[in-house]
Residue frames as qw, qx, qy, qz and C-alpha x, y, z in Angstrom:
[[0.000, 0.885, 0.466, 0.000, 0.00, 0.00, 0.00],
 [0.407, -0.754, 0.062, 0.511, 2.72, 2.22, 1.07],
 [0.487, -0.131, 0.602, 0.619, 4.68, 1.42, -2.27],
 [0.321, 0.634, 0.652, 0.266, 1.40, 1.84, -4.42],
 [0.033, -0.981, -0.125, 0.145, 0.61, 5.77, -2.72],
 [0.243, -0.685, 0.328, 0.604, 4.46, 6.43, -3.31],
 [0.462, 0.014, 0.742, 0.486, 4.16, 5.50, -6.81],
 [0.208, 0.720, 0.572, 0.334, 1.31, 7.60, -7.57],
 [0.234, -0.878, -0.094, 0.408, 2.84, 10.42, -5.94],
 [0.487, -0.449, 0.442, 0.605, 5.83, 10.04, -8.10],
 [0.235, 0.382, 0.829, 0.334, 3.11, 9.57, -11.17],
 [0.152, -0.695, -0.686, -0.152, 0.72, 12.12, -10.15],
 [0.516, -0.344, -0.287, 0.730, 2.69, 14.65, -8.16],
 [0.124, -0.065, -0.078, 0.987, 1.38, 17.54, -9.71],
 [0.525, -0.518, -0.549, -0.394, -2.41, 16.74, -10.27],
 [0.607, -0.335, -0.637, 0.337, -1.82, 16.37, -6.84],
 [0.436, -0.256, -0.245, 0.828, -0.84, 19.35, -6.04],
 [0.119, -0.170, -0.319, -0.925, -2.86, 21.29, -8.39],
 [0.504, -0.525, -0.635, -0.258, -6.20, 19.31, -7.09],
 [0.509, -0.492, -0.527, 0.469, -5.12, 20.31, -3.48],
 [0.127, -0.099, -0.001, 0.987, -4.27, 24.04, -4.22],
 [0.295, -0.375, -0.508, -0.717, -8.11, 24.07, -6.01],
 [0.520, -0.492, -0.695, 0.065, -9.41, 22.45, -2.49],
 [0.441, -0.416, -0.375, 0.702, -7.55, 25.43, -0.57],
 [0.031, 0.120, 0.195, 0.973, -9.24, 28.20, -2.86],
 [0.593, -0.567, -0.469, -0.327, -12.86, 26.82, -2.95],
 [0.490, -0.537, -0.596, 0.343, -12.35, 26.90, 1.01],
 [0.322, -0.215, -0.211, 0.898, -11.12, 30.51, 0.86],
 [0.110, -0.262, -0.601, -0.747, -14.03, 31.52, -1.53],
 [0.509, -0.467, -0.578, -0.434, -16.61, 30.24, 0.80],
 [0.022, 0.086, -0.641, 0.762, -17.37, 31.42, 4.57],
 [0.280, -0.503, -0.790, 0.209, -20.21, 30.20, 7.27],
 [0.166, -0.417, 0.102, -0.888, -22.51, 32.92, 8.06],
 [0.261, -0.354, -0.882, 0.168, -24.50, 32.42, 11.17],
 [0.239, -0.638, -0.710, -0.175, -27.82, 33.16, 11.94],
 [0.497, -0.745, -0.256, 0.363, -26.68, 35.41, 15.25],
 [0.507, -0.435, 0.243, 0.703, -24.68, 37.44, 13.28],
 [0.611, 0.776, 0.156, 0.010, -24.02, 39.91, 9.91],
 [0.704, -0.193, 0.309, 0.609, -21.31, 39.91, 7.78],
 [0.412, 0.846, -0.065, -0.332, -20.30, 42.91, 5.86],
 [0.817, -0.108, 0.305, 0.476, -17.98, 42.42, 3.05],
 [0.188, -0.839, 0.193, 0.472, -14.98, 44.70, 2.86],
 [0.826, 0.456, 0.192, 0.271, -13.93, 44.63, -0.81],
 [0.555, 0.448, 0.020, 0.701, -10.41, 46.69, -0.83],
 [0.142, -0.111, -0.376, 0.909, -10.78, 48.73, 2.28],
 [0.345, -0.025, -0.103, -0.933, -14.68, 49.76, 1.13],
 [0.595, 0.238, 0.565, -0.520, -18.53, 48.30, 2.27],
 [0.266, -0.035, -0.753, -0.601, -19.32, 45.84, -1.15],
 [0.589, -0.319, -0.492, -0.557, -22.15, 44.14, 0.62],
 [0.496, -0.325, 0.605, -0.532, -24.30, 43.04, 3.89],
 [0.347, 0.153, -0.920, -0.100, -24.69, 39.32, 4.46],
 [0.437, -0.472, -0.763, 0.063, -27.57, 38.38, 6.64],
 [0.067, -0.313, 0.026, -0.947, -29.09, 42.06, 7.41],
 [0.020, 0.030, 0.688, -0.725, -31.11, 42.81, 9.90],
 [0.412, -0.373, -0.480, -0.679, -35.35, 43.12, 8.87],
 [0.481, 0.068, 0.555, -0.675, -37.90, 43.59, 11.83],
 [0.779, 0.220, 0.373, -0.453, -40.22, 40.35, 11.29],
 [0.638, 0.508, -0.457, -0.354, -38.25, 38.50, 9.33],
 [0.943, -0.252, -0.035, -0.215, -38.69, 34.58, 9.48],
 [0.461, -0.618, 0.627, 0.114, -35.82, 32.56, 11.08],
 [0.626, 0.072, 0.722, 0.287, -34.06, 30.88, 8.17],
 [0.388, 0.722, 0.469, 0.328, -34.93, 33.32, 5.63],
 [0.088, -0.901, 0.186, 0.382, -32.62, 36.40, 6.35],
 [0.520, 0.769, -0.343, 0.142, -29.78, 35.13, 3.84],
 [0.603, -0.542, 0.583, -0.058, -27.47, 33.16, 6.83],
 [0.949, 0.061, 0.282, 0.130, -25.67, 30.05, 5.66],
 [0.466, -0.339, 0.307, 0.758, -22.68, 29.81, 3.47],
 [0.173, 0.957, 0.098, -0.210, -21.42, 32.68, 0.77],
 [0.747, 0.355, 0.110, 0.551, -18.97, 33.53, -1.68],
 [0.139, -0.925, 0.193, 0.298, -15.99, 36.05, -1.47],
 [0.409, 0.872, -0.220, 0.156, -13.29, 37.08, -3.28],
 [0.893, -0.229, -0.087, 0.379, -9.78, 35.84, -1.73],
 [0.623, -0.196, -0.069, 0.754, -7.40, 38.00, -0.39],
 [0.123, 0.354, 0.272, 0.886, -9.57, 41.23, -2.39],
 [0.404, -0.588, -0.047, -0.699, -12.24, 41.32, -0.08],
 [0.248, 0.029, -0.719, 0.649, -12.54, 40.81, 3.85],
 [0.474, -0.436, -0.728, -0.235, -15.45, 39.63, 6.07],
 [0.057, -0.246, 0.502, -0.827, -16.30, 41.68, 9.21],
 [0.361, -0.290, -0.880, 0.100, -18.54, 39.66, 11.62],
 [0.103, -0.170, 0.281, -0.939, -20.99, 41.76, 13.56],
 [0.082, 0.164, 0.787, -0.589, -23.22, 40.73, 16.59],
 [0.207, -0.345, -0.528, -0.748, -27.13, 40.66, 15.04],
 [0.367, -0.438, -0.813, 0.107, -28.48, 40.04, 18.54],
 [0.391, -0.842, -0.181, -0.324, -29.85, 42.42, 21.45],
 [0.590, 0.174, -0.449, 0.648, -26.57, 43.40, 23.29],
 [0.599, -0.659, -0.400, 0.218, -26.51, 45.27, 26.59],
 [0.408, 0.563, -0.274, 0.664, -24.74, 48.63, 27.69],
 [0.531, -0.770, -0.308, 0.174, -24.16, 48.93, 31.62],
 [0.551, 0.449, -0.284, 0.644, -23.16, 51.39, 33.32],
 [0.436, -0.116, -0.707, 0.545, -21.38, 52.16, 36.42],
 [0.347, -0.806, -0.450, 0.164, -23.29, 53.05, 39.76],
 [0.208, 0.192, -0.033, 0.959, -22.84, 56.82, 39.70],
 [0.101, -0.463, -0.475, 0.741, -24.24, 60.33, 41.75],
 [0.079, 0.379, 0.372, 0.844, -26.66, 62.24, 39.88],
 [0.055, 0.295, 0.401, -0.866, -28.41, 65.33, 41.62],
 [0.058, 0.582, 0.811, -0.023, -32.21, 64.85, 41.67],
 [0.023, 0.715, 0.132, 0.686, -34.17, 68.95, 40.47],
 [0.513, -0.809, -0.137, -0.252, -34.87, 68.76, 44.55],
 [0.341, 0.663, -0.631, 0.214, -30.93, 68.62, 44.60],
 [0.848, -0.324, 0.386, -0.167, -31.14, 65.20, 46.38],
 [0.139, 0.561, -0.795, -0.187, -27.87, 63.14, 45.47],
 [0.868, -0.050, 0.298, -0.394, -29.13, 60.07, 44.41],
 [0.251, -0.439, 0.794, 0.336, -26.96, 56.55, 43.28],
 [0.771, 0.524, 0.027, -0.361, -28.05, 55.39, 39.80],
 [0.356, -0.204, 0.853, 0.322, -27.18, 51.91, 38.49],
 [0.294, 0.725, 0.014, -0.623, -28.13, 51.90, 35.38],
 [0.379, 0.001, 0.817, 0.435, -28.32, 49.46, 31.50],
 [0.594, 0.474, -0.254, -0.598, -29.68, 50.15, 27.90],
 [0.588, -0.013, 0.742, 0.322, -30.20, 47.27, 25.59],
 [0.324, 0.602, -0.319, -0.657, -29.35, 48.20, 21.72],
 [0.792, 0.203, 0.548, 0.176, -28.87, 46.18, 18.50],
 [0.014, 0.387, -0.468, -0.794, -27.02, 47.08, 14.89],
 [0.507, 0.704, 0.470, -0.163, -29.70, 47.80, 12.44],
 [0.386, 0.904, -0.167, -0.074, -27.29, 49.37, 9.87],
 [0.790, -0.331, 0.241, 0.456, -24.07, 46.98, 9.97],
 [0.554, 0.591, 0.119, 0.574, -22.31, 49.28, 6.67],
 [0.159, -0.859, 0.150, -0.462, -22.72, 52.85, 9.16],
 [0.777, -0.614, 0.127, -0.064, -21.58, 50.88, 12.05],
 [0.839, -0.121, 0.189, 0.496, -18.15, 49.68, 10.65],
 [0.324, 0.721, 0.070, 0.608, -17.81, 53.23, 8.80],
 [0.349, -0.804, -0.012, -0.481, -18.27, 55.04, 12.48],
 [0.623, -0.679, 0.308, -0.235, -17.13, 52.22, 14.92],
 [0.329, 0.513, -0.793, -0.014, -15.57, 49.52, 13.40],
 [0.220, -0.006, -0.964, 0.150, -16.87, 46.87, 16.16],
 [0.550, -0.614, -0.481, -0.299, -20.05, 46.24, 18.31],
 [0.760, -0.246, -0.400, 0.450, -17.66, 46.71, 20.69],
 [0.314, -0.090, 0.017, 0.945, -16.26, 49.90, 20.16],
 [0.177, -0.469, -0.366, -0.784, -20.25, 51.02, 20.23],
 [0.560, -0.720, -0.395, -0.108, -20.94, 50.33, 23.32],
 [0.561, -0.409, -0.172, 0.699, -17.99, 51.98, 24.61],
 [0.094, -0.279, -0.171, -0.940, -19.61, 55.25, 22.63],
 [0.407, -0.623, -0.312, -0.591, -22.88, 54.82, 23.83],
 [0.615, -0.515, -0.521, 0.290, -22.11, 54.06, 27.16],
 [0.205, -0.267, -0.295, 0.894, -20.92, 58.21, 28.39],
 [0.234, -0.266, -0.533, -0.768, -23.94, 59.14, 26.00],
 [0.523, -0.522, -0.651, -0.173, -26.15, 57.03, 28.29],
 [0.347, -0.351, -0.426, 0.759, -24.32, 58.86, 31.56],
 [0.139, 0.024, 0.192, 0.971, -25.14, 62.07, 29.98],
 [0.462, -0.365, -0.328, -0.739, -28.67, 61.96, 28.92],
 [0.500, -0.437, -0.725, 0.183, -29.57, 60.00, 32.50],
 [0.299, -0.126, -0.295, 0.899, -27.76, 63.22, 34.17],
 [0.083, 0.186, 0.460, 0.864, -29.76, 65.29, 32.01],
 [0.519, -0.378, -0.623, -0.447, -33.35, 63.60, 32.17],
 [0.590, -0.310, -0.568, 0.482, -32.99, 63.21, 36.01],
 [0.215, -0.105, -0.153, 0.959, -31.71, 66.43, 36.84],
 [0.350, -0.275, -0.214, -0.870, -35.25, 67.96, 35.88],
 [0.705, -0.170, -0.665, -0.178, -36.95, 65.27, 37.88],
 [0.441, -0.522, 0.511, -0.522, -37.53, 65.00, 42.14],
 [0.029, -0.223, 0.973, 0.042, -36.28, 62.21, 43.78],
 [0.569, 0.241, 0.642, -0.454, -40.53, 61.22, 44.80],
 [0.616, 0.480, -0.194, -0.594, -41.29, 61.16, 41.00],
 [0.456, 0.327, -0.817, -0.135, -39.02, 58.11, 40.32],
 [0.290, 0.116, 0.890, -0.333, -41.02, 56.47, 42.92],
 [0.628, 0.351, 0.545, -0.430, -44.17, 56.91, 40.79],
 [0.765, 0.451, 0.439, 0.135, -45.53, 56.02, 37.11],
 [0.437, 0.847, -0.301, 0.042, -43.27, 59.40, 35.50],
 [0.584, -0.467, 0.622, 0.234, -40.40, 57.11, 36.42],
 [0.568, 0.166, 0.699, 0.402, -41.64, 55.29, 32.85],
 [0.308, 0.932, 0.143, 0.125, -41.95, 58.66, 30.98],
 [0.300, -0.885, 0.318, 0.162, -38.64, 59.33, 32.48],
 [0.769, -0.005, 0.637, 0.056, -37.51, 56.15, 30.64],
 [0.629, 0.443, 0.465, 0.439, -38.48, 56.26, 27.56],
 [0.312, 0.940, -0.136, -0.026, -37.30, 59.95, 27.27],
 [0.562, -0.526, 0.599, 0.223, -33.81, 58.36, 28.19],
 [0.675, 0.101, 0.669, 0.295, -34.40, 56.18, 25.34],
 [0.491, 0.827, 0.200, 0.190, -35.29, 58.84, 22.62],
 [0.066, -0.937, 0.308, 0.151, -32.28, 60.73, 23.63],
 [0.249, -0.448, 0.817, 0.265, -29.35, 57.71, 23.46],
 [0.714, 0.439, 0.516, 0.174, -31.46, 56.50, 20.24],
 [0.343, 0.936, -0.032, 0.071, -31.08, 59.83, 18.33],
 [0.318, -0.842, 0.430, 0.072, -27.58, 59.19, 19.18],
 [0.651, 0.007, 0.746, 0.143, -27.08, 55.24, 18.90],
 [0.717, 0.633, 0.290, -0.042, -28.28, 55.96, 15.06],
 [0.269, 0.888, -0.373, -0.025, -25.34, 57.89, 14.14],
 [0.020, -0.432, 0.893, 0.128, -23.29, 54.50, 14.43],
 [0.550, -0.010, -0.714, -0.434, -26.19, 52.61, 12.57],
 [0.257, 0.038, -0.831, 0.491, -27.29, 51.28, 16.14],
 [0.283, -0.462, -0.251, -0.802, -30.75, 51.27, 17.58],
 [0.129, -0.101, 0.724, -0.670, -31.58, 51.48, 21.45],
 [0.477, -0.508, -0.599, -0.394, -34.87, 49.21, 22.28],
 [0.572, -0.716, -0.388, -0.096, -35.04, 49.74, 26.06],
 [0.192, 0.370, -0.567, 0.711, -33.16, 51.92, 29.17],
 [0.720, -0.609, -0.242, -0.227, -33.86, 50.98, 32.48],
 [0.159, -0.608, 0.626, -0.461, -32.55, 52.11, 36.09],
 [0.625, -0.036, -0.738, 0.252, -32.06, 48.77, 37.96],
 [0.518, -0.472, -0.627, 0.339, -31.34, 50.80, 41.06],
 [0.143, 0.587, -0.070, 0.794, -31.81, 54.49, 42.50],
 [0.711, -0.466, -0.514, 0.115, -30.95, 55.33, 46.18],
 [0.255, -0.930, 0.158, -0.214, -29.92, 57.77, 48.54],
 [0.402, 0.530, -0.606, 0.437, -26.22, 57.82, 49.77],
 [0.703, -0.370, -0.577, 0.190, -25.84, 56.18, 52.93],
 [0.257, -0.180, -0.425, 0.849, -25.52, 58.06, 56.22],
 [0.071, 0.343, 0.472, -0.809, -27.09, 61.43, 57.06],
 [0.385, 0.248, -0.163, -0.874, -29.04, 62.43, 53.81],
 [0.435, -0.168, -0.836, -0.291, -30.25, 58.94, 53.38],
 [0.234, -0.269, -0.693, 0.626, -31.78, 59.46, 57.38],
 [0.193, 0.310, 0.121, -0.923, -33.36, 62.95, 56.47],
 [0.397, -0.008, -0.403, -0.825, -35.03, 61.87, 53.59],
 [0.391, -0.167, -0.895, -0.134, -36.77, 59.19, 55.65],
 [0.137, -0.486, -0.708, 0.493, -38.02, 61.47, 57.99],
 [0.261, 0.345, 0.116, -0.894, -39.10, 63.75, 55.91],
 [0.464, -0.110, -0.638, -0.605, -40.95, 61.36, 53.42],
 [0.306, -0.379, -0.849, 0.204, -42.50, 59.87, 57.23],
 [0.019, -0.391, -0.332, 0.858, -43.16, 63.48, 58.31],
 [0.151, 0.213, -0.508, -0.821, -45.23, 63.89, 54.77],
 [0.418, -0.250, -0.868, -0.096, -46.74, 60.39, 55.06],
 [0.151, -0.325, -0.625, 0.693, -48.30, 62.08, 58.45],
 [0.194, 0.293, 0.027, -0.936, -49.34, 65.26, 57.18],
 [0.477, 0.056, -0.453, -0.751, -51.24, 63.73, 54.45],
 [0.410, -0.467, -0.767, -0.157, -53.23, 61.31, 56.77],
 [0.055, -0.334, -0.470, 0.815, -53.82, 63.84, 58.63],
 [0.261, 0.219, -0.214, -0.915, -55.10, 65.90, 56.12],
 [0.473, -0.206, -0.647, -0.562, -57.75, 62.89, 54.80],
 [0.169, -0.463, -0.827, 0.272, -58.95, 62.16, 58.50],
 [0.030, -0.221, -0.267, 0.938, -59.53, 65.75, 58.60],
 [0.165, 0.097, -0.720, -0.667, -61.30, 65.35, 55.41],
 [0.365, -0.191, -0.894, -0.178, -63.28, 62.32, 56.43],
 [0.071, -0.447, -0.711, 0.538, -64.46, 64.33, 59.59],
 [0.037, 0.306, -0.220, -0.925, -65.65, 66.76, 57.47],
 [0.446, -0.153, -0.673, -0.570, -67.72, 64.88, 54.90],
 [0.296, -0.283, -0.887, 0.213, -69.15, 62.84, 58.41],
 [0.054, -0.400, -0.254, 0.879, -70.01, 66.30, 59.62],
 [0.159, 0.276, -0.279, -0.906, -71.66, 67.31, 56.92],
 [0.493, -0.255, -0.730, -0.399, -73.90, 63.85, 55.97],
 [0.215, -0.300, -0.606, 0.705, -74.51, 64.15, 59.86],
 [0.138, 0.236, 0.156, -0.949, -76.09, 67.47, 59.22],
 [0.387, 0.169, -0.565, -0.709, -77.95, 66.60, 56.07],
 [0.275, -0.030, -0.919, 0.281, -79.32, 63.83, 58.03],
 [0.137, -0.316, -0.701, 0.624, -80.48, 65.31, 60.49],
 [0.357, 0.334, 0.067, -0.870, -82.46, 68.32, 58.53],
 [0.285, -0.036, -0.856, -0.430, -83.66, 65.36, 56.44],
 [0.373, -0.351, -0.843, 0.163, -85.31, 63.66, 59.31],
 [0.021, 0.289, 0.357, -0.888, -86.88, 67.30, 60.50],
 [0.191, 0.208, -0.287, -0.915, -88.21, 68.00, 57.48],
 [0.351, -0.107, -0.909, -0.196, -89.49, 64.50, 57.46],
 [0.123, -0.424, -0.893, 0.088, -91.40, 64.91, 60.91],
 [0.201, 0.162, -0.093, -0.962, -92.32, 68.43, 59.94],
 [0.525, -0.034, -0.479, -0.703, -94.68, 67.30, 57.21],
 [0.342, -0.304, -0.888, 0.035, -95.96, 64.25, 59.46],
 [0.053, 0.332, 0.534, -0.776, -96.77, 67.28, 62.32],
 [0.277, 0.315, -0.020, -0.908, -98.76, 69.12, 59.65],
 [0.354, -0.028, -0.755, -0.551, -100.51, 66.21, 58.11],
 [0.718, -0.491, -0.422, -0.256, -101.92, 64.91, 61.10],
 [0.107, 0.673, -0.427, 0.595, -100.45, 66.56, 64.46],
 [0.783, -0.404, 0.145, -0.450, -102.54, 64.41, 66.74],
 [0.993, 0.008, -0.115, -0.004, -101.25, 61.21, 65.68],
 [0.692, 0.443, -0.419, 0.388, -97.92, 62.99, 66.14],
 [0.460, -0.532, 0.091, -0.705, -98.59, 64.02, 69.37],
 [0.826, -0.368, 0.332, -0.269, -99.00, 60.50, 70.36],
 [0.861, 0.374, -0.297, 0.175, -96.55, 59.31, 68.45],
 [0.204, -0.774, 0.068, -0.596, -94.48, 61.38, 70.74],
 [0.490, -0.508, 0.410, -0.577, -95.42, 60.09, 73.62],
 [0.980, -0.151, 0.098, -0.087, -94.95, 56.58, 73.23],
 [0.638, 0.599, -0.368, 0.314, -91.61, 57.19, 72.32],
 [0.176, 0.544, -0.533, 0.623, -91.11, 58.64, 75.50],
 [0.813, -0.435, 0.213, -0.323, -93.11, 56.42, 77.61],
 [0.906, 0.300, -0.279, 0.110, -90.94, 53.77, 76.38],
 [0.303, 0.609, -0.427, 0.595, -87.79, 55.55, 77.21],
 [0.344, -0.498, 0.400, -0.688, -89.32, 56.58, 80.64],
 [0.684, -0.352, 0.330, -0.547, -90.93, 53.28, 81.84],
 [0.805, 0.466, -0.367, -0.014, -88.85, 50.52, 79.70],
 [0.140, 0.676, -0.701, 0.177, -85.55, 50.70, 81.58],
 [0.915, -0.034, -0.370, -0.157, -84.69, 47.43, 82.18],
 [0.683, 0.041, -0.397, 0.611, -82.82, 46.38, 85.18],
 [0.180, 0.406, -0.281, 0.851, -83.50, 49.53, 87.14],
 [0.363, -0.491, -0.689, 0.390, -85.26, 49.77, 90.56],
 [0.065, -0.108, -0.031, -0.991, -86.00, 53.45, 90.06],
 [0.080, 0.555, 0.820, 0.113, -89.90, 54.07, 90.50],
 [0.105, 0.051, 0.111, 0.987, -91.97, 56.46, 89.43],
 [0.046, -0.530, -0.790, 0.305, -95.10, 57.70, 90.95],
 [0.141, -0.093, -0.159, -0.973, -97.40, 60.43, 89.08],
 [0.505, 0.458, 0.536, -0.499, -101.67, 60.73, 89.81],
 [0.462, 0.344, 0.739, 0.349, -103.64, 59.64, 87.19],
 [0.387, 0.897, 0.202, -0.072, -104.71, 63.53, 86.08],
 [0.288, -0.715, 0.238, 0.591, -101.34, 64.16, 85.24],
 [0.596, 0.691, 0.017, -0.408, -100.60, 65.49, 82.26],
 [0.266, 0.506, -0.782, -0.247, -97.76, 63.79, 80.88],
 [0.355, 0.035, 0.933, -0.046, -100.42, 60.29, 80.89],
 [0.492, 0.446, 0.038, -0.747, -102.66, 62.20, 78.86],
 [0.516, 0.324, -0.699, -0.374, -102.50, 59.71, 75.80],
 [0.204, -0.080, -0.965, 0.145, -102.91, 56.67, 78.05],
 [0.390, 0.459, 0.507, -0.616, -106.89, 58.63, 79.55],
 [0.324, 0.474, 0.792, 0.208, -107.74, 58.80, 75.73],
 [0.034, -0.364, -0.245, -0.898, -109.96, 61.60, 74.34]]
């Protein structure tokens, strides 16, 4: 066997060589695009084409991914991240409009939607998030800085957001790059004394304003109280003037009741039968 392969080397030696040199172009010709990724190709130092471009809603397996022809040695493949990538950045102070100093941790997530502008501008995915990331410091400062710390406790926290995000988009675009979401993670008062104050003064607040709704609530009670009560006049008004007799003795059985009801008491009470408070019980 040994003898046979040297014999056709010695026979064959440049077929051989020529068949292998053809195997080592076709491989240089042809490159693996994946799915997770776009490939621009650099054709002499200039954008010739995008390989598996980005499209909103376009089906998996149908962007243009798989393998591709190039040019050896004339043109050059730049690989570039097609996924949802991440920019954090570091826990920094930013003064709140009620100049409250407040620590803000802090992440965008972006993606390249233009891979040609991106390698004209940045050259890597890398070397964009290390632009957008003082951008994102900047507009946070910015957007904050008009903002009190109590607001980022309520819903304009997510108006505070997405203006974050229209600012470091209009930005992210100028390196072909488009920002889908910014979100604070965390935002807290410095430890020690000004973290202390603001808890007694957001508990001293939290007072005032239940004060202010019991005050409230005695108020409205006060007032259905009242309404009530001129209800239920007005009510045995008209009974007095429809028929005064019957109120008359209505009256008075209320208040025999009262008077001669108590249960449990040893009290007695001794009046003659002309007296007038029994009138109702002699009849007409």
């Amino acid at each position: 066997m040994e003898s046979y392969l040297l014999n056709l080397w010695r026979e064959q030696k440049l077929v051989l060589i020529a068949v292998a040199l053809a195997v080592l172009a076709l491989g240089s010709c042809l490159i693996v695009v994946d799915e997770t990724e776009q490939a621009v190709i650099v054709r002499l130092g200039e954008p010739n084409r995008v390989v598996n471009r980005f499209r909103p809603n376009a089906d998996f397996g149908q962007t243009g991914a798989g393998i591709v022809w190039r040019i050896p040695f004339l043109e050059q493949v730049v690989r570039i991240d097609k996924r949802v990538l991440d920019v954090d950045l570091e826990r920094q102070q930013v003064t709140s409009a009620d100049q409250r100093r407040l620590e803000v941790d802090a992440y965008a997530r972006f993606r390249v939607i233009d891979p040609v502008k991106m390698y004209e501008t940045a050259g890597t995915v890398d070397r964009v998030a290390e632009q957008l990331q003082p951008i994102l410091n900047s507009v946070l400062r910015q957007e904050l800085g008009k903002r009190t710390f109590a607001s980022l406790l309520t819903a304009e926290r997510g108006q505070a957001m997405r203006n974050i995000r229209t600012g470091l988009d209009k930005e992210a675009r100028e390196y072909g790059a488009q920002v889908i979401d910014v979100r604070i993670k965390r935002a807290d008062l410095p430890d020690g004394a000004p973290l202390e104050s603001a808890f007694t003064r957001i508990a001293t607040a939290r007072q005032q304003e239940a004060a202010t709704i019991r005050a409230g609530g005695q108020k409205n009670a006060q007032i259905i109280r009242a309404t009530a009560e001129a209800q239920a006049a007005k009510t045995y008004a008209e009974a007095f003037n429809k028929d005064p007799q019957f109120y008359d003795f209505y009256r008075a059985m209320r208040s025999y009741d009262t008077t001669f009801s108590q249960k449990g008491s040893s009290t007695s009470i001794v009046l003659s039968p002309d007296n007038e408070y029994l009138k109702q019980f002699r009849g007409k």
